[in-house]
DSSP file (Angstrom, degrees, kcal/mol; ACC not computed):
  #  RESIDUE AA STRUCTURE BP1 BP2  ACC     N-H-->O    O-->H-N    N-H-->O    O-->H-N    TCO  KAPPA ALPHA  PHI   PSI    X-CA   Y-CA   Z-CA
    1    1 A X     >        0   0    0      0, 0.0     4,-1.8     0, 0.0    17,-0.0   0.000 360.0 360.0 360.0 -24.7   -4.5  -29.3    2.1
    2    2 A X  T  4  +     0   0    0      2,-0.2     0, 0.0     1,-0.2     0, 0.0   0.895 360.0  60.2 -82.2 -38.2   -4.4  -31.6    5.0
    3    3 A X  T  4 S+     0   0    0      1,-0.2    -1,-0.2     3,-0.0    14,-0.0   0.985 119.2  24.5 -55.4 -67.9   -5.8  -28.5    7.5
    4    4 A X  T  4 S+     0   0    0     10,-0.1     2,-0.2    13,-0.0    -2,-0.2   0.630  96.5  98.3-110.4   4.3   -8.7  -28.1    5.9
    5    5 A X     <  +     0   0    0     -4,-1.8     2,-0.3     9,-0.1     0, 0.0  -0.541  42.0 173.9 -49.3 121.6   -9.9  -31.5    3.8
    6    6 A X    >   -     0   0    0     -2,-0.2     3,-1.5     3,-0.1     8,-0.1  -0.967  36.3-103.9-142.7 144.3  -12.1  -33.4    5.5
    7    7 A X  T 3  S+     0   0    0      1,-0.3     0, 0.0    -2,-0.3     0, 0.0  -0.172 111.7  16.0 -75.3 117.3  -14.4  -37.1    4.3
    8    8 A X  T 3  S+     0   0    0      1,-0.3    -1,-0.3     0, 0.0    -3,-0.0  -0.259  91.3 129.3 136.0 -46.8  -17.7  -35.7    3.7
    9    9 A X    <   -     0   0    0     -3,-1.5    -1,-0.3     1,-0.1    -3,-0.1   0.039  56.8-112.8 -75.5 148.6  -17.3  -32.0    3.4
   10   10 A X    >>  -     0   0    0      1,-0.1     4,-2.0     4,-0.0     3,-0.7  -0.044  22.9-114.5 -81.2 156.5  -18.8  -30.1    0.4
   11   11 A X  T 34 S+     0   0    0      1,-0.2     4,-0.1     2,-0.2     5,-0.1   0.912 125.0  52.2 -40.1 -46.6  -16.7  -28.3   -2.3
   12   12 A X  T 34 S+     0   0    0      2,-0.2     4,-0.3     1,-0.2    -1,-0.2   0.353 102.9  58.6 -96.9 -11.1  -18.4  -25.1   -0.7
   13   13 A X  T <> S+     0   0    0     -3,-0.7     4,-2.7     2,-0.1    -2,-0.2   0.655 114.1  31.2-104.1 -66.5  -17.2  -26.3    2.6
   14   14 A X  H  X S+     0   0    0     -4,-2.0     4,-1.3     2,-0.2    -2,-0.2   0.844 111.4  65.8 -67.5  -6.8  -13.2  -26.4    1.9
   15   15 A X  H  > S+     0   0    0     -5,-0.4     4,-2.1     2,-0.2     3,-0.3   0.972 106.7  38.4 -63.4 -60.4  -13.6  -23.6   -0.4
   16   16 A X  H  > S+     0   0    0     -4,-0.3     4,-1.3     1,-0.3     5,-0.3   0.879 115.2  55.4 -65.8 -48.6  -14.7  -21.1    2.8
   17   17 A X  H  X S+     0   0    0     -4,-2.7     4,-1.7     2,-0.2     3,-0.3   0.937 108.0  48.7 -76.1 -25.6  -12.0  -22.9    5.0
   18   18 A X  H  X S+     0   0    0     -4,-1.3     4,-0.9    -3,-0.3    -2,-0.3   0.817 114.4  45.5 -16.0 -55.5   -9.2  -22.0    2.2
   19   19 A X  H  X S+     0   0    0     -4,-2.1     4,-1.3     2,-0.2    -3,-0.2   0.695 109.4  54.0 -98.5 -16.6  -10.3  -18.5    2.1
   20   20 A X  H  X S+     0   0    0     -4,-1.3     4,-1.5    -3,-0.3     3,-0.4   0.939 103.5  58.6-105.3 -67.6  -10.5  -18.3    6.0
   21   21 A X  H  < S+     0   0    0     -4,-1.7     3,-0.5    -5,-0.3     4,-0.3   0.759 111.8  41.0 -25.1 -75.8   -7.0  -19.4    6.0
   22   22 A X  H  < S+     0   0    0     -4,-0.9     3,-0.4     1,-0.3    -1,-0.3   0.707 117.6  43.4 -61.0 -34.4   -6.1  -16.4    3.9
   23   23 A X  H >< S+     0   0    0     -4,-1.3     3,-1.1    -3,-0.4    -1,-0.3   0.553  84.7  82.4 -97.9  13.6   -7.9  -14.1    5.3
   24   24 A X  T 3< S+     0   0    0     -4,-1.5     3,-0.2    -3,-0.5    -1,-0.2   0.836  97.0  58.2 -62.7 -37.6   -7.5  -14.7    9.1
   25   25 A X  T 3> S+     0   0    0     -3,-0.4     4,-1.6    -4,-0.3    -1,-0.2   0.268  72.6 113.6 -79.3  -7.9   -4.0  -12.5    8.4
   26   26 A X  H <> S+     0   0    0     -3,-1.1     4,-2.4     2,-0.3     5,-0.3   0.893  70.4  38.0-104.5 -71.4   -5.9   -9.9    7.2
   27   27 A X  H  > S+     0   0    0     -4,-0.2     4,-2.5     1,-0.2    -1,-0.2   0.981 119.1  47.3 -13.8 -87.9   -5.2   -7.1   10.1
   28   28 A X  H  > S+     0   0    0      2,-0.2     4,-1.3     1,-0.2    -2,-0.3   0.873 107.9  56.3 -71.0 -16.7   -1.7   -7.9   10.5
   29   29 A X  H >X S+     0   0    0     -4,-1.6     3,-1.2    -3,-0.2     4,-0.8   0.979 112.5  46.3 -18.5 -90.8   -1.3   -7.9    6.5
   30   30 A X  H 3X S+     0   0    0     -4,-2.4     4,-1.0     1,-0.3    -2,-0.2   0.737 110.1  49.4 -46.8 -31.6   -2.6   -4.5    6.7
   31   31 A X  H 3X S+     0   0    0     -4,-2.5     4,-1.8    -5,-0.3    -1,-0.3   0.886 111.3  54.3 -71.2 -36.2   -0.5   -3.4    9.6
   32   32 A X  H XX S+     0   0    0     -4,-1.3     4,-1.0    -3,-1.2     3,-1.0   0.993 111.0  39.8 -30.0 -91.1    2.5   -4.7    7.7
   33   33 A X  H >X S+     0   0    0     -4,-0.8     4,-6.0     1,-0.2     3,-0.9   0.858 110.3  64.6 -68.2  -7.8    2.1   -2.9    4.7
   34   34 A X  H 3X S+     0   0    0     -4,-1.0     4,-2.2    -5,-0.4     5,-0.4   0.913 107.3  42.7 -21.5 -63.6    1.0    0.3    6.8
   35   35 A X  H << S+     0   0    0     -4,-1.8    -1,-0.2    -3,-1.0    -2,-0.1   0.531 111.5  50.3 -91.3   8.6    4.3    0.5    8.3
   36   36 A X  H <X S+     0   0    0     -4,-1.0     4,-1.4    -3,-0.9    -2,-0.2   0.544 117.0  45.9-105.1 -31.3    6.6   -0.3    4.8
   37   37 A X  H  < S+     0   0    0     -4,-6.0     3,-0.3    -5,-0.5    -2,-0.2   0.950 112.9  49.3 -75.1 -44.0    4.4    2.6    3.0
   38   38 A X  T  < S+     0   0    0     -4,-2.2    -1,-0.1     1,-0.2    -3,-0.1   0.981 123.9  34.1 -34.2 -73.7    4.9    5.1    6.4
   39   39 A X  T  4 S+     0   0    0     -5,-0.4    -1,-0.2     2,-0.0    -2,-0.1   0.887  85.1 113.3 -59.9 -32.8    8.7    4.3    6.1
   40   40 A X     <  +     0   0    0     -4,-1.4     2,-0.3    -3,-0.3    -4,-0.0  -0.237  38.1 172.2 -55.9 125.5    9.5    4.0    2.4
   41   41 A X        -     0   0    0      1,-0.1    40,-0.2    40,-0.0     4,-0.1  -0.742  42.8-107.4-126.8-160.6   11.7    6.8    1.3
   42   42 A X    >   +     0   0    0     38,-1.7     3,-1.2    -2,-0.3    39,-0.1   0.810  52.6 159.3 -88.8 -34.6   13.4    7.0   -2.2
   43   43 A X  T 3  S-     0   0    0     37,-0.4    39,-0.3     1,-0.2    -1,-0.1  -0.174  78.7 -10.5  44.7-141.3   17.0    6.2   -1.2
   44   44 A X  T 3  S+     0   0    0     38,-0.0    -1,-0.2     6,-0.0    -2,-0.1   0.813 110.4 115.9 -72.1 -15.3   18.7    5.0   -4.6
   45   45 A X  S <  S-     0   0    0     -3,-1.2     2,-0.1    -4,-0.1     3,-0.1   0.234  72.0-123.2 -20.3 124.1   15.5    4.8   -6.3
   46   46 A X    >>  -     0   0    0      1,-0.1     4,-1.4     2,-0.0     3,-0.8  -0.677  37.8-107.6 -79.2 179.3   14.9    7.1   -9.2
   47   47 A X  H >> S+     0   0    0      1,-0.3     4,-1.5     2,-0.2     3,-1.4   0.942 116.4  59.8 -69.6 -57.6   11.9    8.9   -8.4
   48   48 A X  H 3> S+     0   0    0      1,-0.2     4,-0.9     2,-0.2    -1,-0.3   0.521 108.7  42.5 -48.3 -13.7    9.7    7.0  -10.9
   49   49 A X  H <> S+     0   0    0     -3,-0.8     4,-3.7     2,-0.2    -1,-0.2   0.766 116.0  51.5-101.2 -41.4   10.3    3.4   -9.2
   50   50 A X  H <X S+     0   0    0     -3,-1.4     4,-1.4    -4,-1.4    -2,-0.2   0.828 107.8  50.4 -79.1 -14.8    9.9    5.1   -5.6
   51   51 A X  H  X S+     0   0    0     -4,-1.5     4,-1.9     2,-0.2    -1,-0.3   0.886 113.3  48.8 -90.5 -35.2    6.4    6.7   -6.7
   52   52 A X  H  X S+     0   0    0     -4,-0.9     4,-1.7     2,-0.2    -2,-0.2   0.882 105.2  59.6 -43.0 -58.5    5.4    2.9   -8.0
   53   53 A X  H  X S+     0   0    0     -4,-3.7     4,-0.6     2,-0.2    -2,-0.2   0.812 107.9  43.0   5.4 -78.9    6.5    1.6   -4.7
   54   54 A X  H >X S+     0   0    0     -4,-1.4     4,-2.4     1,-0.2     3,-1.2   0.928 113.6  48.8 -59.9 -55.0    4.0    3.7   -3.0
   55   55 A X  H 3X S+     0   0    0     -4,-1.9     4,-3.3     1,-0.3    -2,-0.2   0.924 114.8  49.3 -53.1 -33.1    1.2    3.1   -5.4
   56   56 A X  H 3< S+     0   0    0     -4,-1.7    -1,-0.3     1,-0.3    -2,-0.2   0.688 109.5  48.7 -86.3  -9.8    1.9   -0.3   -5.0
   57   57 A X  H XX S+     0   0    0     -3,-1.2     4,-1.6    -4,-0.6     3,-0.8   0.579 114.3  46.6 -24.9 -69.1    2.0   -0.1   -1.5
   58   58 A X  H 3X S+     0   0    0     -4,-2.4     4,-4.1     1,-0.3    10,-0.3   0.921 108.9  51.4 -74.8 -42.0   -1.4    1.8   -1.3
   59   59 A X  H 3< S+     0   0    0     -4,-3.3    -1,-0.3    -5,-0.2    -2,-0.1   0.166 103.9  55.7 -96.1  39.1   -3.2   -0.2   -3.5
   60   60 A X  H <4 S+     0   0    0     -3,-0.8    -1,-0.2     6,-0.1    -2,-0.2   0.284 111.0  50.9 -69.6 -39.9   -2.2   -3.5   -1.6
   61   61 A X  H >X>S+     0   0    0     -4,-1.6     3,-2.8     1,-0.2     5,-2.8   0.926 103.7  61.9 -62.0 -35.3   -3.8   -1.5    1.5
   62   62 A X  T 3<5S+     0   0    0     -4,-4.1     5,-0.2     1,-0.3    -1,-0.2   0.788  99.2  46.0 -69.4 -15.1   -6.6   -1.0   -0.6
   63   63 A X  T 345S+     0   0    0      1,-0.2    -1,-0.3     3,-0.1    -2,-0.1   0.348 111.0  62.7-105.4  16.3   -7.7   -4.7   -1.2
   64   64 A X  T <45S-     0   0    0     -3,-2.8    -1,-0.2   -35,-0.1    -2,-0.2   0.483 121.9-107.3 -98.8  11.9   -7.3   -5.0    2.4
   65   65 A X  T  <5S+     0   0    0     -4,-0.8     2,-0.2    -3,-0.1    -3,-0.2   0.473  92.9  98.6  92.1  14.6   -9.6   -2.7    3.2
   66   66 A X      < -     0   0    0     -5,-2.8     2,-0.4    -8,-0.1    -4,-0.2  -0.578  55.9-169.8-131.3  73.2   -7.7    0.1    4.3
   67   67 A X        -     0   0    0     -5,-0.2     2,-0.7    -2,-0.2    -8,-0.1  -0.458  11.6-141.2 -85.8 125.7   -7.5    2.5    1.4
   68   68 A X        -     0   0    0     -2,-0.4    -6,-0.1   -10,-0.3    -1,-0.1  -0.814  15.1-128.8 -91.2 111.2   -5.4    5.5    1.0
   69   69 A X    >>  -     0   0    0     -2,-0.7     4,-2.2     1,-0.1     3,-0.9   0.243  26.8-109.2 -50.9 164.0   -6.4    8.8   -0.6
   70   70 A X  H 3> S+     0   0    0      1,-0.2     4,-1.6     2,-0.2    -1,-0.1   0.684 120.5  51.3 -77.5  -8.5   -4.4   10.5   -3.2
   71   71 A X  H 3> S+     0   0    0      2,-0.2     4,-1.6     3,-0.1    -1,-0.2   0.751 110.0  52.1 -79.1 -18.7   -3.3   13.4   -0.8
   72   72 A X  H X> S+     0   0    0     -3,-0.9     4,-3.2     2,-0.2     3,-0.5   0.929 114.7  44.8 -71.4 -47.9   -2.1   10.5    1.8
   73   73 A X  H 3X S+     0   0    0     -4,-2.2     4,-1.3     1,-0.2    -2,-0.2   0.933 112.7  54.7 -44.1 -57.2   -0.3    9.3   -1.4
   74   74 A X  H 3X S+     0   0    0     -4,-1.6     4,-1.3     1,-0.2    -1,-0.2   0.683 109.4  41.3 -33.5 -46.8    0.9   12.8   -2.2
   75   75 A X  H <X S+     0   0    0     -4,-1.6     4,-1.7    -3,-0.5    -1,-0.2   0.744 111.1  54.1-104.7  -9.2    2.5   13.7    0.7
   76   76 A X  H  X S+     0   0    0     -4,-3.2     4,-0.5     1,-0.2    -2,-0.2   0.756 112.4  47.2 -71.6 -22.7    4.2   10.3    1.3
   77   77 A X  H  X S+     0   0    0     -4,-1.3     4,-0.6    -5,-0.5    -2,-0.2   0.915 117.5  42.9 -73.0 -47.4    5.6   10.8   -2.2
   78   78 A X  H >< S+     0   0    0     -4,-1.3     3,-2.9     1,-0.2    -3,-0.2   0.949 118.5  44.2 -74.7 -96.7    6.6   14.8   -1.1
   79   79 A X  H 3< S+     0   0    0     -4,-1.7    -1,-0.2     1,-0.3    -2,-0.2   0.597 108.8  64.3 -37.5 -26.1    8.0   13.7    2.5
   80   80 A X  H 3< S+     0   0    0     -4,-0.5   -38,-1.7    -5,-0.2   -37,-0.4   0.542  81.4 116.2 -77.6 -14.8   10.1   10.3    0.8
   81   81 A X    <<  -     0   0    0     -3,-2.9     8,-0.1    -4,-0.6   -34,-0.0  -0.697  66.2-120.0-123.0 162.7   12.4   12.1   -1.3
   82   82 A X    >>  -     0   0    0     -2,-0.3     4,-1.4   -39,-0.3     3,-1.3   0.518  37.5-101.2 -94.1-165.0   15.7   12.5   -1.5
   83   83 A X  T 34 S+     0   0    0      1,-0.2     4,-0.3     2,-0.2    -1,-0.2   0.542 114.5  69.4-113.9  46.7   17.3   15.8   -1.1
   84   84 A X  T 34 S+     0   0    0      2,-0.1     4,-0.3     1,-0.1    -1,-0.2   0.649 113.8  47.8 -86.9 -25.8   18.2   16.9   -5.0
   85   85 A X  T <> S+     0   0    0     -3,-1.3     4,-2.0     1,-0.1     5,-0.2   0.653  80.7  87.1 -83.2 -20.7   13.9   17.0   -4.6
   86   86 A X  H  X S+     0   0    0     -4,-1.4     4,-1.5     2,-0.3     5,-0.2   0.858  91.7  51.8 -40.2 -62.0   13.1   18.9   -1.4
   87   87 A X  H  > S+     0   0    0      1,-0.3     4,-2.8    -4,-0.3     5,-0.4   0.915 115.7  41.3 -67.8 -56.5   13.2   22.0   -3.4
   88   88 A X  H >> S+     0   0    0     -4,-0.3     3,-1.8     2,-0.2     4,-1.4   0.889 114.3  51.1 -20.7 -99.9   10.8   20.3   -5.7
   89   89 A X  H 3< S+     0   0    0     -4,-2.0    -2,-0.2     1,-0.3    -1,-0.2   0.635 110.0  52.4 -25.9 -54.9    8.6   18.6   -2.7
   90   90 A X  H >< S+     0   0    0     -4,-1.5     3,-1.4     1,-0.2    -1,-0.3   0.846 107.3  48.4 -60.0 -36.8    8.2   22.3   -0.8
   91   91 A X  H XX S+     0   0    0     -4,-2.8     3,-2.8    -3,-1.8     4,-0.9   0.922 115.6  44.5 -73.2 -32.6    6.8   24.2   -3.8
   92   92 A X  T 3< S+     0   0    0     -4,-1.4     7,-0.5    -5,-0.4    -1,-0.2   0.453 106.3  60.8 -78.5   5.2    4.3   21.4   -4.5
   93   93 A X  T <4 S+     0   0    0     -3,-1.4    -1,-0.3    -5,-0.3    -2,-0.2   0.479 107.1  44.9-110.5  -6.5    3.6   21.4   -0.8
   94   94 A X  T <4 S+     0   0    0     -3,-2.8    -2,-0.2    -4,-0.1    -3,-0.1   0.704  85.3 110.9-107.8  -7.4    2.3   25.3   -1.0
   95   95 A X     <  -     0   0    0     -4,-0.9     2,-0.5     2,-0.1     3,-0.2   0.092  66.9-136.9 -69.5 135.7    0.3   24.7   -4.3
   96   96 A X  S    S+     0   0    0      1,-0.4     2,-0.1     2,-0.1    -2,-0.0  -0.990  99.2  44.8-146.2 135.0   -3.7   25.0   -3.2
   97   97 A X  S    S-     0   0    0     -2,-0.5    -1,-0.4     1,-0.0     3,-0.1   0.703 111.8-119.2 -35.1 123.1   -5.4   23.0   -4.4
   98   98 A X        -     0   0    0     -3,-0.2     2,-0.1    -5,-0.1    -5,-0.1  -0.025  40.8-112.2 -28.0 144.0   -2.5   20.2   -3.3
   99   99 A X        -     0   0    0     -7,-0.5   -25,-0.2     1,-0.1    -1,-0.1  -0.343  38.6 -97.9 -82.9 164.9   -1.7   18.8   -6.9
  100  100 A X     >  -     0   0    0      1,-0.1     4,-1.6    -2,-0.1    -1,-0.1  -0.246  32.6-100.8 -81.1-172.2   -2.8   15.1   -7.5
  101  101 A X  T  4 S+     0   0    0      2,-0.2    -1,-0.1     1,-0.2    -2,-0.1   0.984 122.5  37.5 -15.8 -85.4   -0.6   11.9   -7.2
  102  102 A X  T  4 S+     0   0    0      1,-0.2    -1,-0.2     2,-0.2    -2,-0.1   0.638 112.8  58.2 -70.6 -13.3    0.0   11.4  -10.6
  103  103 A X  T  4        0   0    0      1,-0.2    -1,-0.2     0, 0.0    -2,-0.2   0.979 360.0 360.0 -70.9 -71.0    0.2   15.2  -11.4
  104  104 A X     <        0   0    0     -4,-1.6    -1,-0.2   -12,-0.1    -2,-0.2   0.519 360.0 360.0 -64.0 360.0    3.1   15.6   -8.9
């Protein structure tokens, strides 16, 4: 509180230094989670927790302004898992039209 309070200053004036605070990060936020959705594989995950992961992942990029499509989703899901799925992953990887997110 002490950064941005100052004698005088409007509601409307600490409000905008508050949100500036938070969003000053905003770039390296977004590089952050970039490189945990790029990396995330399934490990011990069952499949259902590691496909949440990722959504949850993407749509954290997405209120930073760097939104990821469902095929990006698709194939990070495909390429993450472990290998009782591969067989799984490849047939859904010749499928045309790719199948969606939530489909796969």
């Amino acid at each position: 509180m002490r950064l941005i309070m100052e004698n005088g200053a409007s509601a409307h004036t600490i409000w905008t230094k508050a949100a500036n605070l938070f969003l000053d990060n905003k770039a390296s936020r977004a590089m952050t989670l970039e490189a945990k959705f790029r990396a995330l594989t399934q490990g011990d995950l069952p499949v259902f927790e590691f496909a949440q992961r990722l959504k949850d992942l993407a749509d954290g990029l997405a209120d930073l302004e760097q939104p990821v499509n469902d095929s990006t989703l698709l194939l990070a899901l495909l390429r993450g898992v472990n290998d009782p799925l591969r067989g799984m992953a490849s047939i859904l990887k010749t499928k045309t039209p790719l199948p969606s997110f939530l489909e796969a």
